[in-house]
C-alpha positions in Angstrom: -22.8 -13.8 34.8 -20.6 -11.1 33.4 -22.0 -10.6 29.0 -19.9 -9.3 26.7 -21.1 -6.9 24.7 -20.5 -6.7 20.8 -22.4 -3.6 20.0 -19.6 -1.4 21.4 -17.1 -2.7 18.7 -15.6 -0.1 16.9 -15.7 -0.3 12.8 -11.9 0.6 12.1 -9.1 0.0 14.6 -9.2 2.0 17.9 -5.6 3.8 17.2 -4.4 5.7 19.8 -3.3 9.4 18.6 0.4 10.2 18.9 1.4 12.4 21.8 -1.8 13.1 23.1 -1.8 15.8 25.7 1.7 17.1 24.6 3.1 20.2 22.1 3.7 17.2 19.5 0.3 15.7 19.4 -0.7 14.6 15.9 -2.9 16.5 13.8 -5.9 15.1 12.5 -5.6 15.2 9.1 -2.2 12.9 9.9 -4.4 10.4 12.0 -6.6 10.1 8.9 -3.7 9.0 6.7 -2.4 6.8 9.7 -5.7 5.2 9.9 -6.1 4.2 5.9 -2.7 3.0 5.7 -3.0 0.5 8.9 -5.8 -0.5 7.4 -4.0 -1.1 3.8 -6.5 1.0 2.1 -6.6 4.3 0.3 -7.3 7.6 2.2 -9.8 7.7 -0.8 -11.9 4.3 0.0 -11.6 5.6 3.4 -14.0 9.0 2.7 -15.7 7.0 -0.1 -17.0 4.3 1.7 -17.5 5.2 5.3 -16.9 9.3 6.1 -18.3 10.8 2.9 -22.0 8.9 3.2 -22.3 9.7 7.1 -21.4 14.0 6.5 -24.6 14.4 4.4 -23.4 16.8 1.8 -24.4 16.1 -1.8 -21.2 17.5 -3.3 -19.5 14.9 -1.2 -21.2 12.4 -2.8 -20.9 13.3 -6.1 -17.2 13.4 -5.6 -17.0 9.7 -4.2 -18.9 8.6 -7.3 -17.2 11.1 -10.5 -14.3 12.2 -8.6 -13.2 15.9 -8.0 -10.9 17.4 -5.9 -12.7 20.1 -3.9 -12.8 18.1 -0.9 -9.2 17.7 -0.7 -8.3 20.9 -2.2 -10.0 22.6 0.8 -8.4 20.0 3.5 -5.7 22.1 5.2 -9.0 23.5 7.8 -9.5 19.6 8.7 -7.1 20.5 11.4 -8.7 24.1 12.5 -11.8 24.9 14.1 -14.4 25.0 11.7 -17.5 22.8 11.1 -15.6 20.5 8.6 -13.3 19.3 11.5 -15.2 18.9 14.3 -17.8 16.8 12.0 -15.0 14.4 11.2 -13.9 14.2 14.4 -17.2 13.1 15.5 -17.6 10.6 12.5 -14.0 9.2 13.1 -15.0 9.1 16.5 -17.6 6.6 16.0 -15.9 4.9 13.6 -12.6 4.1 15.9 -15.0 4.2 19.3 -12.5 7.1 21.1 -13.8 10.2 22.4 -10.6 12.2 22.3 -9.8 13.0 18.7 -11.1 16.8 18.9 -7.8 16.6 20.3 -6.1 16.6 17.4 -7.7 19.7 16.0 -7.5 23.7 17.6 -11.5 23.2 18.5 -9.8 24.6 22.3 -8.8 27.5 20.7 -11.7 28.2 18.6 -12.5 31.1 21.0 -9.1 32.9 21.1 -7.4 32.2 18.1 -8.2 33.8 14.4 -8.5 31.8 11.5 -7.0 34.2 9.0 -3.1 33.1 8.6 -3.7 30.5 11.2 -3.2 27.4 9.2 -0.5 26.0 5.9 -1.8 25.8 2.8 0.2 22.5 1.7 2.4 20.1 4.1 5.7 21.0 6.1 8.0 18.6 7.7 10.9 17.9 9.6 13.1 15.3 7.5 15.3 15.1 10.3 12.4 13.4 13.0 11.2 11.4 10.1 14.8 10.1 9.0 14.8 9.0 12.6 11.6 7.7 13.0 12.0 5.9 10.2 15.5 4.2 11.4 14.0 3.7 14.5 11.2 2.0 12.9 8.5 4.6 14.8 5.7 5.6 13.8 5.6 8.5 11.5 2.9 11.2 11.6 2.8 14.6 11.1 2.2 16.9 14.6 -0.5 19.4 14.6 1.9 22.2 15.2 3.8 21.8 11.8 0.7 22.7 10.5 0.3 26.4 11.7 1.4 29.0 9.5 3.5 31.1 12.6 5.7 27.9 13.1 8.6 27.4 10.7 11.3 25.3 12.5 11.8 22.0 14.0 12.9 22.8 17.7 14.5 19.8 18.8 16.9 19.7 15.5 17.6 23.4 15.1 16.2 23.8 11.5 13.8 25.3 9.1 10.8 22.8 8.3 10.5 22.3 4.2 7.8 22.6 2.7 8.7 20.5 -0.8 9.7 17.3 -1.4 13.6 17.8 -2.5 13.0 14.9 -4.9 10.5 16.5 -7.0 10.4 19.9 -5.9 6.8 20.1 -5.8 4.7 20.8 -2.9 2.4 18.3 -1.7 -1.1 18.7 -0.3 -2.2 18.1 3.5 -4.5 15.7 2.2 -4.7 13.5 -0.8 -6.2 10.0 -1.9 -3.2 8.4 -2.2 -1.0 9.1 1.0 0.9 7.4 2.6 2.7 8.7 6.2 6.6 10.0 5.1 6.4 9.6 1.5 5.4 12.4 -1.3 2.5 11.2 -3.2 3.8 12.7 -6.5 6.8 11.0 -7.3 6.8 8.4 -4.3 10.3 9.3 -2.7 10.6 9.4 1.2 10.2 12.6 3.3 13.3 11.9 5.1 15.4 13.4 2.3 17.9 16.6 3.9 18.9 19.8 2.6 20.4 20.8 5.3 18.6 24.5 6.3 20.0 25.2 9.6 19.0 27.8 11.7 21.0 30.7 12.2 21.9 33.0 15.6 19.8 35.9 14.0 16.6 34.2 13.4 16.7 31.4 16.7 15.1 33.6 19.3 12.3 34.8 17.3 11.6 30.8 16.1 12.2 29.3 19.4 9.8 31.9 20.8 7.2 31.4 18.6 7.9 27.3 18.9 7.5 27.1 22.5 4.5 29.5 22.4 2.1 28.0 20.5 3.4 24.4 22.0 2.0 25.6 25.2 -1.4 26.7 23.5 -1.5 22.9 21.7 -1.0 21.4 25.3 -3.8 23.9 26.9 -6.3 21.8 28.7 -9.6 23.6 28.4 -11.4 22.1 31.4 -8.8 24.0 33.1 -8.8 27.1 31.7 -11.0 29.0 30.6 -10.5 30.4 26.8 -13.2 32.1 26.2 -11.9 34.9 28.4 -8.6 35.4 26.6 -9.7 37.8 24.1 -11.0 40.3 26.7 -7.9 39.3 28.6 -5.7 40.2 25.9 -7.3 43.3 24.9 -7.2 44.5 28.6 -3.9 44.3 29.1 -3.1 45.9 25.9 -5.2 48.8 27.1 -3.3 49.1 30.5 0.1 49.1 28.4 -0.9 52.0 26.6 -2.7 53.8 29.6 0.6 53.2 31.7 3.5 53.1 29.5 3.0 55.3 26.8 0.0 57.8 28.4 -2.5 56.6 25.7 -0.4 57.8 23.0 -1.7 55.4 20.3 1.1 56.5 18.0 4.2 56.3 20.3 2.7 52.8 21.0 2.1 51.5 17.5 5.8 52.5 17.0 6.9 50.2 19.5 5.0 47.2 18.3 6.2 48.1 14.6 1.9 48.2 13.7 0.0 50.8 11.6 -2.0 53.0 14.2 -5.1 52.4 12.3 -4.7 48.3 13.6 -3.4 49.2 16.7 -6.5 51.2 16.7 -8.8 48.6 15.9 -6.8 46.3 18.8 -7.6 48.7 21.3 -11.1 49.8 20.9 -12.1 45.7 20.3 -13.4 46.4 16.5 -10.6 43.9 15.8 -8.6 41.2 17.2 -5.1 40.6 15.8 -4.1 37.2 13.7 -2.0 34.3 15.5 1.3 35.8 13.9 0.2 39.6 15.4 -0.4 37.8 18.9 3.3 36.4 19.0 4.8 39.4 17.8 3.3 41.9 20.0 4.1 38.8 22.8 7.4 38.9 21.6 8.0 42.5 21.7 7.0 42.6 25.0 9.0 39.6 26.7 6.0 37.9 27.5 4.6 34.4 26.6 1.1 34.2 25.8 -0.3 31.8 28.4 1.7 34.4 31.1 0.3 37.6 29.1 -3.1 36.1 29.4 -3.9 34.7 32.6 -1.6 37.1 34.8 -3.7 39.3 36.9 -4.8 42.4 35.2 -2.3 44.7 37.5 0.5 45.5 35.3 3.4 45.2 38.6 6.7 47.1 37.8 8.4 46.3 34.9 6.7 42.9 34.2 7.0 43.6 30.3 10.9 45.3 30.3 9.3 48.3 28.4 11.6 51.2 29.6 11.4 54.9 28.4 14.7 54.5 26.7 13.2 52.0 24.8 10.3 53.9 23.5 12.0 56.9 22.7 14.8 55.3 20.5 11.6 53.4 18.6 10.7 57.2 17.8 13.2 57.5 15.6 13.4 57.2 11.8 13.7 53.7 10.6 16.9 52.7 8.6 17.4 49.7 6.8 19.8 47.3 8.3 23.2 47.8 6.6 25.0 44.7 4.6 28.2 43.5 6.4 29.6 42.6 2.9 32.5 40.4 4.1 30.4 38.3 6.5 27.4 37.6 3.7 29.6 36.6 0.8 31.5 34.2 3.4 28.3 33.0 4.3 27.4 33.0 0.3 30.5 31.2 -0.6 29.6 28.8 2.2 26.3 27.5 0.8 27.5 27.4 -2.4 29.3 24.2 -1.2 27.0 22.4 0.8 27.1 18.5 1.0 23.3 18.8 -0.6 22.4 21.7 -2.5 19.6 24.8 -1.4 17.9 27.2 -3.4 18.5 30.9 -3.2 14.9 31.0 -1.2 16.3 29.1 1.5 19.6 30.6 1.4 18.2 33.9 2.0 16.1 32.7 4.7 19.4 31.1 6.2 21.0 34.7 5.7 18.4 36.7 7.1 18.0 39.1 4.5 15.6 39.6 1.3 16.9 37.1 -1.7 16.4 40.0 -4.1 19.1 42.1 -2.2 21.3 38.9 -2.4 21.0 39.0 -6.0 21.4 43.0 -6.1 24.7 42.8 -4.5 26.2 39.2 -4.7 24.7 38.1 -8.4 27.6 35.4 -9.7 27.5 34.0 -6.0 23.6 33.5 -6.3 23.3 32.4 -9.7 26.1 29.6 -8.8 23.6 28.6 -5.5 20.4 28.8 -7.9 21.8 27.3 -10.4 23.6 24.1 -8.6 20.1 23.8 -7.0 18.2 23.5 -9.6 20.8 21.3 -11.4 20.9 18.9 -8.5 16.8 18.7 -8.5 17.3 18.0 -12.5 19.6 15.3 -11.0 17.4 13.7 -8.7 14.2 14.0 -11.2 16.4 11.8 -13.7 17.0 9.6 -11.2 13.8 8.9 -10.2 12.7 8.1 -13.6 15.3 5.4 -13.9 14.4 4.0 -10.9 10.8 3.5 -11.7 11.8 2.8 -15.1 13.7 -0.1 -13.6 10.6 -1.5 -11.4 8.5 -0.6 -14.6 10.4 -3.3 -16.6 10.9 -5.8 -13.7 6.6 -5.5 -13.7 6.6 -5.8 -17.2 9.1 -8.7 -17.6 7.2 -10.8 -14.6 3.5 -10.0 -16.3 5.1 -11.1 -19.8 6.6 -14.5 -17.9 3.2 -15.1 -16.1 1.5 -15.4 -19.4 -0.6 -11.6 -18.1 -0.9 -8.7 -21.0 1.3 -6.2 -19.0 -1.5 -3.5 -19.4 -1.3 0.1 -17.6 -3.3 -0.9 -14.5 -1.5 -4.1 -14.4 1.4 -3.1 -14.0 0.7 0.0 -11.5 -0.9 -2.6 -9.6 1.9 -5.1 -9.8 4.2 -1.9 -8.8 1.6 -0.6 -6.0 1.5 2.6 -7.7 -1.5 4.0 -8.9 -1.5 6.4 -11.5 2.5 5.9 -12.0 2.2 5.8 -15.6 0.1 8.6 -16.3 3.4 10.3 -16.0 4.2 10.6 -19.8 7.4 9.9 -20.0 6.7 6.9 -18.2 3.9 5.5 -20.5 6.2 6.4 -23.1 8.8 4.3 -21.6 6.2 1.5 -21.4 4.8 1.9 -24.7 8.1 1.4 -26.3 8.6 -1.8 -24.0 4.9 -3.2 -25.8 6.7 -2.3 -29.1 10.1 -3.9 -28.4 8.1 -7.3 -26.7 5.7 -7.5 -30.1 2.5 -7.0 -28.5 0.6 -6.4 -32.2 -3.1 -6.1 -32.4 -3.1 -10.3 -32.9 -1.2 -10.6 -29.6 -3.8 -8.3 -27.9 -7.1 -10.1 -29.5 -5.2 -13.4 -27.7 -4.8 -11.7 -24.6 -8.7 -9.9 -24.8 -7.7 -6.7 -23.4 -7.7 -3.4 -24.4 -3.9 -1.9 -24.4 -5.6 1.2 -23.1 -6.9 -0.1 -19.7 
């Protein structure tokens, strides 16, 4: 007789990952936040209650109990290599009964890629796939590649990724205790918002490069292939390019690759290995991918990496700055300064290609008008906000008052499903003067038992 066996059942749902096996897989700091909200609980309760007490650290524990942030504060390596995420893959492993969710870290790269300037320091998104994911009523997440510091644009819309919520303009942190997936957890608004940063011709081979590169590292599969041989792999063939293109002429070579010879150095002799963003642009200089640059044979054949002696030579020379085509920048300039949705000056330099302090040096009224329509439009949208909560604020307050509830703090954040709305202080202020304008006097609250406060 066949037995079923209950011991196998997982303690949170077993959810499937998001493009598992493929350059868009999800990250797992993004499953995390998937998993609370299916669950309809905080990302918070979730570490509180059933990570934090099975990772056996004592600060961890403390914070569950008095709070802190230095968990969080330190999440952005939950998606790396280190000890933190493979211990929380194991735990959320356990929890969900899946064995694949190292998967949604770089543990496979562990051996070949650095850690310095591997990894963002807050979130960046597309608001393009999560406009459509959202119309489309998809799910949204947040892939594992937007999270590495090298990667920069959205491939498959032909933009920059942002990296702050246009709403509020503040950044917002890969991880926080109240997330939930395509909405900033500071002032609530959805990701999907546009400002339309478009790449341009200058920038889209070096993006697209650097895109497709590290998509083919995410979709490495390491029974296959063996990673712990690409560093020597690398460092070989680097050697062979300066033995038999430049006849070991560290200097000639370093000019090349636009590198100090004292790194170059370093590279060479093994003392060092360069970061993620070194690997790409040396990959980059020399028409190679990395998965071809690494597990080609070590025979360099003809002119597999287009280095040509005309090509070294002219990178002997001295280097000039780039001259300013005046006409075609304050075009461009003038262009921006009309968008459909505003940009800052940091984007429309990036758009430009050139350094927003040169802008300013030789277009200033055209980049004060762009800076200062920006930052009148996120003024705009700020103001906006407010009304809008200050609308559900006294639709919460109203329905409270009507139900016969004090329409306390907590009450109403609760009524609102926003916790910690009205810490905000010109939103308690708001609903302070509401309390005043209603009559809720010190008899009122000794009727109702409950401290205005709470």
């Amino acid at each position: 007789m066949y037995e079923t066996s209950f011991n196998s059942r997982s303690v949170l749902y077993n959810l499937e990952p998001i493009g598992l096996g493929t350059g868009l897989v999800e990250s797992l700091s993004s499953y995390l936040i998937r998993v609370a909200y299916e669950h309809n609980i905080l990302v918070g309760d979730l570490f509180n209650k059933m990570i934090f007490p099975q990772m056996n650290k004592n600060y961890l524990v403390r914070s569950s109990t008095y709070g802190g942030n230095r968990f969080y504060e330190g999440s952005k390596t939950i998606n790396g290599f280190m000890e933190n995420a493979i211990e929380l893959s194991r735990i959320m492993e356990g929890l969900t009964s899946r064995d694949d969710l190292y998967n949604l870290t770089l543990y496979k790269l562990k051996d070949f890629i650095p850690l310095r300037n591997l990894l963002n320091d807050s979130l960046v998104w597309c608001p393009d796939c999560i406009s459509i994911w959202e119309k489309n009523e998809k799910v949204i997440y947040y892939p594992l590649i937007w999270h590495l510091k090298p990667v920069r644009i959205c491939k498959e819309h032909n933009r920059f990724l942002i990296d702050r919520c246009p709403v509020c303009n503040r950044t917002i942190d890969i991880l926080r205790r109240e997330m939930i997936p395509g909405c900033c957890p500071n002032c609530s608004s959805t990701l999907s918002n546009d400002i339309n940063q478009r790449l341009n011709l200058v920038e889209m081979d070096w993006e697209i490069f650097v895109y497709e590169n590290l998509e083919d590292l995410i979709k490495i599969n390491p029974n296959k292939i063996d990673t712990q041989r690409f560093k020597y792999s690398f460092l070989i063939k680097l050697n062979l390019i300066n033995e038999e293109y430049f006849e070991n002429n560290v200097a000639s070579f370093s000019r090349y690759l636009n590198t100090p010879k004292s790194t170059l150095r370093y590279w060479l002799n093994g003392q060092n290995f360069p970061c993620l963003d070194n690997i790409l642009r040396i990959c980059f200089k020399l028409n190679k991918k990395i998965l071809d640059f690494l597990l080609e044979s070590q025979e360099l054949n003809g002119n597999i990496f287009q280095i040509n002696d005309k090509q070294v030579i002219n990178n002997k020379k001295k280097h000039t700055r780039k001259p300013l085509n005046y006409d075609v920048i304050k075009k461009k300039l003038i262009e921006l300064s009309t968008t459909e949705t505003p940009i800052s000056m940091n984007y429309a330099a990036k758009i430009i290609g050139r350094d927003r302090r040169v802008l300013y040096r030789n277009f200033p009224e055209l980049c004060k008008g762009i800076s200062k329509r920006y930052n009148d439009y996120v003024k705009e949208m700020s103001e906006r906000r407010i009304m809008r909560l200050e609308e559900q604020i006294m639709q919460a307050f109203n329905e409270l008052t009507n139900e016969g509830i004090y329409p306390s703090r907590r009450k109403i954040e609760k009524r609102l499903g926003m916790n910690g709305v009205l810490r905000e202080k010109v939103l308690q202020d708001y609903w302070k003067v509401l309390l005043r304008q209603s009559g809720f006097e010190e008899k009122k609250r000794r009727k109702y038992n409950i401290d205005e406060s709470k």
